[in-house]
N, C-alpha and C positions, 0 to 999 in steps of 0.2 A: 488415587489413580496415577501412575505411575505414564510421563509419556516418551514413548521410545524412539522419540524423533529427535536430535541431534541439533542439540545449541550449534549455530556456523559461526567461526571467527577467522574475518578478515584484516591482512595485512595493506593493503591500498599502497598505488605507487606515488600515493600524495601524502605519504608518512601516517594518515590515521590510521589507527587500530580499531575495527569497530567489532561488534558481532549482532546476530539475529538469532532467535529463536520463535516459538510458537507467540502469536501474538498473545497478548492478554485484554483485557477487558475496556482497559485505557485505550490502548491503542487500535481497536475495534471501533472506539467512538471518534476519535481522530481521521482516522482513515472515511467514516460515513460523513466526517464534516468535510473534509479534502473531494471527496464525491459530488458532495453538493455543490462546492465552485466548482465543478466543471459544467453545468447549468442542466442537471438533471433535474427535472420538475415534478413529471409526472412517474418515475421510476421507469416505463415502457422503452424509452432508450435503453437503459440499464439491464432491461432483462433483454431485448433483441441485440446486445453488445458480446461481443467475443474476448476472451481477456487484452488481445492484442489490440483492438477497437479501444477498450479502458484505457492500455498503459499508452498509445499513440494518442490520444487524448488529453492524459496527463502530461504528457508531451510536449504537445501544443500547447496547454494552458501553462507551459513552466512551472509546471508542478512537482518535476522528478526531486528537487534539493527535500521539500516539503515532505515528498515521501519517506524519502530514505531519513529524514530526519524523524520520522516516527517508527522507523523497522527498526531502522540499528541504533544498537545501545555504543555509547563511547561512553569508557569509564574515564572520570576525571574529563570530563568534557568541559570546555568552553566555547562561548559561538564561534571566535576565532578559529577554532579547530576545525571545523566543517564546512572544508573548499570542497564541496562536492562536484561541481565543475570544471574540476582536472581531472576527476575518475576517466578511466579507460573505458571504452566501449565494451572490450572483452570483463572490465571489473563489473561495470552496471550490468550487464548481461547474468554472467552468475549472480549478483543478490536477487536477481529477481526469479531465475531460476529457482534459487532458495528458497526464496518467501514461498514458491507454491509448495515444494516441496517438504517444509515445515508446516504448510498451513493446507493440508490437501481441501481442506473442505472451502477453500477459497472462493472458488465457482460457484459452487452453490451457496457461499454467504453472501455474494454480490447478488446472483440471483433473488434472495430473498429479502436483500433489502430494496430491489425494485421494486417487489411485489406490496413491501408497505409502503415504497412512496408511491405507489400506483393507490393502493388502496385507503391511503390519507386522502390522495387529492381527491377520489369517486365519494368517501366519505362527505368531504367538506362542500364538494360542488352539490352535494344535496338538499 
């Protein structure tokens, strides 16, 4: 399956080079662990949230470095390398336009992981 969505590569005004594409499998589970510290419990938050609810959330919790440390790939990467906190507002703005962009089914991949942490916790409270 061939997909026709478009590796992004960014040049940043803080010298790193990074890029983003489709997530993959890894990073699906990274992103539901980063989910969880934000104190989603019962998933019910998660499915009555709006993507902007999420990202102003991750926001709050300073969570954005953590994010974009699992979208973007820097090749030859060192920790050193990722001052994410001099990006520009107009820089953070396009990756994350991206990430949906590359990942339409975003929405409803949040969506339905509310729905299993909704449906773990009705399981367990039984």
């Amino acid at each position: 399956m061939k997909n026709k969505l478009q590796k992004r590569t960014y040049k940043f005004s803080n010298g790193i080079t990074a890029a983003q594409d489709e997530l993959n499998l890894g990073q699906d589970y990274k992103i539901m662990s980063l989910l969880s510290g934000l104190g989603i419990e019962d998933g019910k938050e998660l499915l009555d949230s709006s993507i902007g609810d999420i990202i102003k959330k991750i926001v709050e919790n300073d969570l954005v470095s953590e994010l974009l440390n699992i979208i973007l790939v820097i090749d030859n990467d060192t920790a050193a390398d990722r001052n994410w906190s001099v990006l520009k507002n107009s820089e953070l703005q396009k990756v994350i336009e991206d990430f949906f962009s590359l990942n339409p089914i975003a929405l409803s991949w949040l969506k339905t992981i509310g729905t299993g942490l909704t449906s773990a916790k009705t399981t367990r409270s039984i």
